[in-house]
Residue, then its C-alpha position, 0 to 999 in steps of 0.5 A: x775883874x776888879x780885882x784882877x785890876x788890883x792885882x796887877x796895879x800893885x804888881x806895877x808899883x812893886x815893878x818901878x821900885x828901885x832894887x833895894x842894897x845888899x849892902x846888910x847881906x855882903x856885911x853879914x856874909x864878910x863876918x861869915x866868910x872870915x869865921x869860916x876861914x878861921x875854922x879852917x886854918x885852925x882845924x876845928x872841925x878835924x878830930x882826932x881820937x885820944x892817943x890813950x884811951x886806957x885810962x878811960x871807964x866804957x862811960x867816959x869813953x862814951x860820954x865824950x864823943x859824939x858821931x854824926x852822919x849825913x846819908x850819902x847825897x848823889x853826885x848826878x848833879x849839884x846839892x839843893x835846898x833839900x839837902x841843906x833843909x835835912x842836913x841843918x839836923x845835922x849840923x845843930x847836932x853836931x854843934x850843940x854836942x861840941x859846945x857841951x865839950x864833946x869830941x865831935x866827928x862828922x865826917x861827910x861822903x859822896x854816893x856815886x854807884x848805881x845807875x844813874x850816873x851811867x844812864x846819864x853819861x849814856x843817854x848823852x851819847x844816845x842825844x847825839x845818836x838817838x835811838x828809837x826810845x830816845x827819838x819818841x822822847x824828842x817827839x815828847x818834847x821832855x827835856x834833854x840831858x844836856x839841857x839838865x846840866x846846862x841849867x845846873x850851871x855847865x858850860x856848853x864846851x863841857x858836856x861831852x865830857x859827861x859822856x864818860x861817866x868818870x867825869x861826873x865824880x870829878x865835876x860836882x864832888x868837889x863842887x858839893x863840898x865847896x858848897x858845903x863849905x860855903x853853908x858852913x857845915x863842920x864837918x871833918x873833910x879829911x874823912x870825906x870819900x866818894x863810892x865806886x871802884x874809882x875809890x878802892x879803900x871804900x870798894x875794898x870795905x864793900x866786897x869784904x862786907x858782902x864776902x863777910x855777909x856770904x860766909x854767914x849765909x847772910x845774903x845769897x845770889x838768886x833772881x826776883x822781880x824786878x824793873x828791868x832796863x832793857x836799854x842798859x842791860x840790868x835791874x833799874x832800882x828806884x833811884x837809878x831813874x829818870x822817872x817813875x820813882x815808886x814803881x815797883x812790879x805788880x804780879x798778874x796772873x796769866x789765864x790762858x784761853x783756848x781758841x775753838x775755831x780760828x778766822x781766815x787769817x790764823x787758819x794754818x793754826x787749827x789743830x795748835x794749842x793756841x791760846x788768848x792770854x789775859x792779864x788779871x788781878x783777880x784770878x779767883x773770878x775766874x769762875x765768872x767768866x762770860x766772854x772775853x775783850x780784845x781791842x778792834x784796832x789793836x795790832x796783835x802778836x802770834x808766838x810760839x812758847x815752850x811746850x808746842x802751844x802758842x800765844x795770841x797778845x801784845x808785843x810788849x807783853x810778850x817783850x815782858x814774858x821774853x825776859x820773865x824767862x817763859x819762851x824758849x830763849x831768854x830776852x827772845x820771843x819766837x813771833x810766827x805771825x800777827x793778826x788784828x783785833x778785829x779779826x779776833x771777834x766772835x772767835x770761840x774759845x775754852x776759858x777756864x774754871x767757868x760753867x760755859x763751855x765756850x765764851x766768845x771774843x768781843x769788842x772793848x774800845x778802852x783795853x790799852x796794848x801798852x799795859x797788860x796784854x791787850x786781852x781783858x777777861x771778863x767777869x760781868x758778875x763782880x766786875x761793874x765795868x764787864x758787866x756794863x759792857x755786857x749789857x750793852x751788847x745784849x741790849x743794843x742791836x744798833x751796837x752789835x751792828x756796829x762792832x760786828x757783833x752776832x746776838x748769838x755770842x751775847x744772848x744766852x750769857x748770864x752774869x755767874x754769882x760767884x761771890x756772896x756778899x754777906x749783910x753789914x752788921x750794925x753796932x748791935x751786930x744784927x745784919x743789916x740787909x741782904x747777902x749780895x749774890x753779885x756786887x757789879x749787878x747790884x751796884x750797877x743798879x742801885x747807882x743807874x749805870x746805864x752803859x759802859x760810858x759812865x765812867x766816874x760811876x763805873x770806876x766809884x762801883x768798881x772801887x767798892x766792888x773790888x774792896x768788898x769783894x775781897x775783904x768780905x767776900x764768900x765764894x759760892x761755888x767752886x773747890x773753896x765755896x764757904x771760904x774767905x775770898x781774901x784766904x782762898x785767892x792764892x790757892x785758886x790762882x795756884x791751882x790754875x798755875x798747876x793744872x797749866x791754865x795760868x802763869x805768874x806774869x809781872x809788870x809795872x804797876 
């Protein structure tokens, strides 16, 4: 408390001061402001090549001049101290050249392509008539767009102009150059242009750049994984967004699991190929699979998918797979029904490469319909959290009671050793300890996890059972036992691609 007291003491005093002349600051801002003009009705920063340079050795040539840039800053609103911080490098540059006599050229350019300034001008329009994705970030409270360039200093009468998005490069392009003007940089503005097709010199030097590159075989059209915008209608590269910078698409591997019987509310389904389809990283456990999880509450998807077989999963997984070109039409999923979590629990199903021949559909409160597919695999052998789940099942009745469990579905569902973790060695290299014939087992053991509620434990195990497990991992059963985890994962996950058990599927990590 007291020294709260003192804090707020001094903050007072400091408060009944009077504001102190800028009297300093306006003198050395006049010297700086005159100089500048100077510059500018002399020309000094415009630079100009030698009418001859025939008479000049490739030395001299090069030991004369001196060429400096600056990466294109983005006009989607006004330049900011970080770009002064980067661009001082080049400004010291440019002028220690000139005082060492060098003919020095720095031109300076405006970067106005991509998306960001087109989603901008859009998500104006959308403000004014939100959709639904506009109307869930109003309920968020996250700031508007108008409010964005209300606080970079636009008046309110000017906004709707930004909905075109032409105007955004006629607003702050000249306004980062007066900007840049005021900081003094020397650069030559004549050389000064903006990117797009607004511009046809620069437009024309891209598209002849890009035809050169294709004549040689340099770059070709094709598809790969990428964040996609659905609202705009194409890819949405790292700097195109709002947010989310750094994202970039994870690849899972889609297990199919086949459902043995159906509950009351799927019966026109029996005699379909449908399956509950799983997203996971780790699809060489897959020999250690005991059951699988689905969320009670959870709202799930029945889709029909090419080859006469159905999926059971969440809609924006399924949104995912429509534009991952694995239904029937592109950006278009075949919905055909829809069924609860809830009546999901204690369905049979056929999961692949493990020794059960059926494991059952249990309850997992923590699965999220908004990532992967709301179906969890689970591998209670190499995976702390599935085999605390597990237990909790097999052990507590008042818990099978709860969520509706049979004992029957848990009892006889051992964790599968799938994986050896060979002893450590020592600076000596003798091995220290024992092989480890299931890591989730021991580690949940050794730290006295006792139930899927501890969480700071559970995510620590998981940590270093993943890393061990692949890093130093040794199948022990299988097609590749003997072999490397960390070799054998690719060849396990494609062969289950091959024998249509799995599917490549991408989202955001």
């Amino acid at each position: 408390h007291s020294l709260n007291l003192i804090s707020f003491r001094r903050f007072v005093k400091m408060e009944a001061v009077a504001p102190k002349s800028n009297t300093r600051r306006d003198f050395l801002r006049d010297i700086e402001t005159n100089i500048q003009a100077k510059w500018e009705a002399l020309k000094v920063n415009e630079i100009d090549a030698p009418a001859d340079y025939s008479h000049l050795t490739f030395e001299e040539k090069s030991n004369e001049k001196f060429f400096n840039t600056f990466p294109y800053p983005y006009m989607n609103g006004r330049l900011h101290l970080g770009h002064a911080y980067s661009m001082s490098k080049n400004e010291f540059a440019s002028r220690f050249q000139k005082m060492q006599g060098k003919r020095v050229l720095f031109p300076f350019a405006f970067h106005c392509t991509g998306m960001p300034i087109a989603a901008a001008a859009k998500r104006l329009v959308l403000e004014k008539q939100p959709d639904e994705e506009s109307k869930e970030e109003a309920k968020e409270k996250k700031i508007t767009q108008a409010e964005i360039l209300i606080s970079m200093g636009v008046p309110k009468e000017d906004i709707e102009k930004f909905e075109n998005p032409e105007f955004w490069l006629d607003y702050f392009t000249p306004r980062g150059i007066q900007d840049l003007k005021t900081y003094g940089i020397c650069a030559d503005w004549r050389r000064s242009f903006y990117t797009t097709s607004k511009n046809p010199y620069y437009d024309s030097f891209i598209r002849w750049q890009f035809n050169i590159l294709k004549a040689k075989d340099k770059v070709v059209f094709g598809k790969r994984p990428a964040i996609y915008s659905i609202r705009d209608g194409q890819p949405c590269a790292d700097h195109d967004r709002a947010e989310g910078e750094g994202v970039v698409p994870q690849e899972y591997t889609l297990i199919k699991m086949k459902m043995l019987e159906f509950p009351e509310e799927m019966k026109e389904f029996e005699g379909k190929n449908v399956f509950l389809v799983a997203a996971t990283l780790r699809p060489e456990t897959m020999y250690g699979q005991t059951n699988c999880f689905v969320l009670p509450e959870g709202k799930y998807g029945i889709y029909r998918m090419p080859g006469d077989e159905y999926f059971v999963c969440s809609e924006r997984s399924m949104t995912n797979m429509a534009y991952q070109e694995m239904t029937h039409e592109y950006a278009q999923s075949d919905k055909v029904g829809t069924v609860k979590g809830s009546s999901l629990i204690g369905v049979p199903l056929k999961a692949p490469l493990t020794k059960y021949e059926k494991v059952y559909t249990l309850p997992l409160l923590t699965i999220s319909m908004t990532k992967g597919t709301g179906v969890v695999t689970s591998v209670p052998s190499d995976a702390p959290n599935d085999y605390a789940a597990l237990m909790d099942f097999k052990e507590k009745a008042d818990m099978r009671e709860k969520y509706g469990v049979d004992e029957a579905w848990v009892k006889d569902y051992e964790p599968i050793p799938i994986i050896d973790i060979p002893p450590e060695e020592t600076k000596e290299g003798v091995a220290d300890g024992e092989t480890i014939s299931m890591i989730a087992v021991d580690l949940c053991k050794k730290m006295k996890i006792k139930s899927q509620k501890d969480i700071k434990k559970l995510d620590e195990a998981k940590e270093i059972a993943y890393k061990k497990g692949f890093f130093s991992g040794i199948f022990s059963i299988g097609e590749y036992k003997g072999m490397k985890v960390s070799e054998a994962k690719d060849k396990v996950k494609d062969n289950l691609i091959q024998s249509g058990d799995a599917l490549k599927y991408f989202e955001p990590e």
